[in-house]
C-alpha positions in Angstrom: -130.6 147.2 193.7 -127.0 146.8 194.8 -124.6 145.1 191.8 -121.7 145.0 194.8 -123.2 141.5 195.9 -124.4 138.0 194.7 -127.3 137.4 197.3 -128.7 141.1 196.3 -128.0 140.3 192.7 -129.8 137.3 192.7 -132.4 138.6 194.2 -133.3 140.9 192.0 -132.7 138.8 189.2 -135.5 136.6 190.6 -137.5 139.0 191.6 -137.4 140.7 188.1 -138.2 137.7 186.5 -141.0 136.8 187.9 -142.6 140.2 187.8 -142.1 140.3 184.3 -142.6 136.3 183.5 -145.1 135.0 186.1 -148.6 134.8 185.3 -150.0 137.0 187.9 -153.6 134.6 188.6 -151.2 131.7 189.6 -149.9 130.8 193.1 -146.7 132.5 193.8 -144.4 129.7 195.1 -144.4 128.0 191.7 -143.6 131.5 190.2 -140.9 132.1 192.6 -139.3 128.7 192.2 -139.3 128.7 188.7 -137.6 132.0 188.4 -135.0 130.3 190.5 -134.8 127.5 188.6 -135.7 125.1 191.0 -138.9 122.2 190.9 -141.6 123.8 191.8 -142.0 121.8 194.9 -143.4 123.0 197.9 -140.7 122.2 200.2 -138.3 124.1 198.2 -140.0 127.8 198.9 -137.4 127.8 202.1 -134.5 128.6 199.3 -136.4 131.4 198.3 -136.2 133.1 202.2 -132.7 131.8 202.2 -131.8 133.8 199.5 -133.9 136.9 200.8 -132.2 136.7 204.4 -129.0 136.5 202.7 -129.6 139.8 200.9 -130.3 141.3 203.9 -127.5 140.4 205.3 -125.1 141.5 202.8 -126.8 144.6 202.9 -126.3 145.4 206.1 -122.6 144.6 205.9 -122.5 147.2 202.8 -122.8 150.5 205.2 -120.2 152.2 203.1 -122.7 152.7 199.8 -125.2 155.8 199.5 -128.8 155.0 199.9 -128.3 152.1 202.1 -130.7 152.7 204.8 -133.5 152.8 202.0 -131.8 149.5 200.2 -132.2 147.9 204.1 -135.9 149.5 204.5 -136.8 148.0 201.3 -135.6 144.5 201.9 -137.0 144.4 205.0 -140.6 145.3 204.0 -140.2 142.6 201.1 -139.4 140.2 203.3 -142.6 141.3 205.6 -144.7 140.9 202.9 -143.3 137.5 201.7 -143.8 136.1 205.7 -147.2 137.4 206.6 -148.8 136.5 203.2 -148.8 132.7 203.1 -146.4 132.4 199.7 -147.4 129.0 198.3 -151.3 129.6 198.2 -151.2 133.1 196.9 -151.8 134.7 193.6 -148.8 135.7 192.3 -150.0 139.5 191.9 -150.2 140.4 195.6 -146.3 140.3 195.6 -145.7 141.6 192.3 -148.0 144.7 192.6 -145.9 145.6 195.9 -142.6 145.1 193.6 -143.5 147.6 191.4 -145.7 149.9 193.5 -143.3 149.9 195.9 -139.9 150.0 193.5 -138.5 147.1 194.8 -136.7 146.6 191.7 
């Protein structure tokens, strides 16, 4: 991903360590806000969709870098995947296997 930005870099830091930390048979929202390094309490998933509309947002505003249209297609599928699959009460691998099958990272 983009280096230019903190929402983006944070992102992928997140993102990249809980693909490689997060036990793929356990619920994602736990996963997610550890990575974050927040308590893993419920409530707490919205900082996790703060952080992903933030990325998109400074992605959009970044329309001078190459690639950007496939930066923006990419964020916006990830965060598809993140609102139609109910994060708290699902295995960790059904987001992780689209991070890396689809190169997220």
């Amino acid at each position: 991903m983009l280096q230019q930005s903190n929402a983006l870099r944070r992102l992928e830091e997140t993102l990249t360590e809980a693909v490689t930390e997060g036990d793929r048979k356990q619920l994602s929202g736990p996963i997610l806000l550890k990575a974050m390094k927040l308590s893993e309490q419920p409530q707490n998933i919205v900082d996790f969709y703060e952080l992903l509309n933030k990325a998109e947002e400074e992605a959009r505003s970044i329309r001078n870098k190459p690639k950007i249209d496939r930066y923006l297609q990419t964020l916006e599928e990830l965060h598809q995947v993140f609102v139609v699959n109910h994060v708290w009460g699902i295995q960790w691998n059904t987001f992780a296997a689209h991070i890396e099958n689809k190169g997220v990272l």
